[in-house]
C-alpha positions in Angstrom: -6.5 -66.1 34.8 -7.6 -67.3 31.5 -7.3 -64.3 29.4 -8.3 -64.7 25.5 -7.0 -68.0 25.5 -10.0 -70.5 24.6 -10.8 -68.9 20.9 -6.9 -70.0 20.3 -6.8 -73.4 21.7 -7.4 -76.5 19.6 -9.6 -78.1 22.3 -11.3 -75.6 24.3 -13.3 -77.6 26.4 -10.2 -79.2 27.0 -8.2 -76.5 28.0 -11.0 -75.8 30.6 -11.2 -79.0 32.4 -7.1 -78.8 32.7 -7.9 -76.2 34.5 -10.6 -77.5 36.5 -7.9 -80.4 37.7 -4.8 -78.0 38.5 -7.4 -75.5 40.4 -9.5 -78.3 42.5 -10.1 -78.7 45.6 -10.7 -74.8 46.1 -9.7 -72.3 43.5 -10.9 -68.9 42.4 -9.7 -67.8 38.7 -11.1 -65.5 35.7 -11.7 -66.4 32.6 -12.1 -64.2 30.0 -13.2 -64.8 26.0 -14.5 -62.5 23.2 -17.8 -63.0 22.4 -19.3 -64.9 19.7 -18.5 -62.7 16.2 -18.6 -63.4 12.7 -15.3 -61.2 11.7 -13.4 -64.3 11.2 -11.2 -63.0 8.3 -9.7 -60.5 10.8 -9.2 -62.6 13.3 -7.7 -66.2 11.4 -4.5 -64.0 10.7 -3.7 -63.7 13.9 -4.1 -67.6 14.7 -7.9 -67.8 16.1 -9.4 -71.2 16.0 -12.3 -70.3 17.0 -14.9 -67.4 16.4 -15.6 -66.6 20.0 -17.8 -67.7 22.6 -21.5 -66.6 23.6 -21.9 -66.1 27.4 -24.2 -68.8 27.3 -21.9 -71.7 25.5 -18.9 -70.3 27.5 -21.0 -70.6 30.9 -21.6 -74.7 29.5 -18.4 -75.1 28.9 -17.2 -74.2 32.3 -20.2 -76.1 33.5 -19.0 -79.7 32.1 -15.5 -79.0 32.8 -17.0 -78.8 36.6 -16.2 -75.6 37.5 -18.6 -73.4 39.0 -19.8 -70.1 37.6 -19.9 -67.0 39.6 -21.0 -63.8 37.5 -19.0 -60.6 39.1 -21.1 -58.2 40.8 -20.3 -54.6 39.3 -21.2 -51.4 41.0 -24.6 -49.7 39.8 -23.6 -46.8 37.6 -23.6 -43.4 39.0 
């Protein structure tokens, strides 16, 4: 599991196709990431490098790392 740890590494993209190596030939994993914000003076202080990801830049990332993407399925709401 990869849990808030890409908006702290120096080389995200990096970081992801390190995992893509130590998981192949046949992993499953989660990743997690905050979303894309713009509340960088809260967050520097506490050693982000970067300002989050949008679901759409975090799904390329794992995408050229070549990892596949599988979005969970929830449950419909009650």
């Amino acid at each position: 599991m990869l849990f808030h740890t890409l908006t702290y590494a120096e080389k995200p993209q990096r970081a992801l196709e390190e995992c893509a190596r130590v998981l192949r030939p046949v992993a499953a994993w989660s990743c997690l990431s905050l979303d894309a914000h713009e509340q960088s003076e809260i967050t520097r202080p506490y050693g982000e490098r970067h300002a989050g990801f949008t679901p759409r830049v975090l799904k390329n990332m794992l995408g050229r790392a070549g990892l596949d993407v599988t979005l969970p399925r929830w449950p419909a709401a009650r």
